[in-house]
Structure formats: C-alpha cells, structure tokens
C-alpha positions, 0 to 999 in steps of 0.5 A, a space after each residue: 687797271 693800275 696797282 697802287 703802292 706806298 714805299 715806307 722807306 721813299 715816302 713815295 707812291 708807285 703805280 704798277 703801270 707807270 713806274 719800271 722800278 718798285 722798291 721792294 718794301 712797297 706796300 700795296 693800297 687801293 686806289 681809293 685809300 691813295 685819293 684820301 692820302 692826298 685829299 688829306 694831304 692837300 687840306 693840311 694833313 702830313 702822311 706818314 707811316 704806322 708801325 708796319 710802314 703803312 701810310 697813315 695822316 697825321 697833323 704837321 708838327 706845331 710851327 716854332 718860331 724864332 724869338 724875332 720871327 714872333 716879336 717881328 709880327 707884333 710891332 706896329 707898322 714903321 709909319 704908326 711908330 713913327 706917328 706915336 713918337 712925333 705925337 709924343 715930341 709934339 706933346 712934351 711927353 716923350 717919357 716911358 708914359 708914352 704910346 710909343 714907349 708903352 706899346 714897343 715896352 709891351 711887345 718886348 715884355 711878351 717876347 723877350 731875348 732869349 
C-alpha cells in the first residue's frame, strides 16, 4: 500500500512506491484527501498550500483581460459590420446616428484605450 505525500516546495505529490526520490519537505496525506485535491483540481479549483505547506484548494485567481482582448469579443461579426455600414450608405444615413456608428461608438465607449 502506497503513502502519499505532497512537497510544498515542488507543488508535486509522490507515492512511496513510485518515486525513488522524496523531497525531504514531503508532507504526507491519505490517499483519500489526494483524490479530493484532484477532484477539486479537475472541477476548476487551484492547490496550493497553507501556512504550514499543507495542500489546500483555492479558487483561480480572476482573468484579467487585456484592454483589446475585452474590446475584441464585443464587436459584432466582420459580415454584420459590413451589413450595418451598406444599410447606412444605401439609406443616406451614413452619420453617427447610424447602426453601424452607434453600435462600434458603444463598444469603444465601454472599453476605452488605455
């Protein structure tokens, strides 16, 4: 029967029976808390350690996107942009009342450069 262990300096587990060589921080854990640190690895949680070095789950830090990956996913499709700026020409309309000026005007406006 293997003995599990985490080492708080690798971030890595190691099994008695598999690995040769252990760091010597290991701490060891049952084999039932190493399933659940994977479980909750693998529904979207982080392991990291306490203060002592023991292995805990966290929540993943927030996703910062960059100014033009945030502004990138709000603009309509290239062929919808196109379709709004020949409604505007075909109609005269072509001024910042427009679908096409106020919709590209909006997304800029929630993401301005920084």
């Amino acid at each position: 029967m293997s003995t599990y262990y985490y080492s708080p300096s690798t971030g890595g587990f190691y099994l008695d029976d598999f690995n040769k060589i252990i760091p010597e921080d290991a701490i060891e854990i049952t084999k039932e808390y190493w399933q659940s640190l994977l479980e909750g690895q693998s529904a979207g949680k982080q392991i990291s350690k306490d203060e002592n070095g023991y292995p805990i789950l966290i929540d993943p830090p927030p996703t910062v996107l960059t100014y033009s990956q945030s502004r990138a996913g709000e603009y309509p499709l290239v062929g919808e942009q196109l379709d709004m700026l020949w409604h505007a020409i075909d109609q005269g309309a072509l001024d910042k009342n427009s679908l096409f000026y106020t919709t590209i005007a909006d997304i800029k406006n929630r993401f301005p450069k920084e």
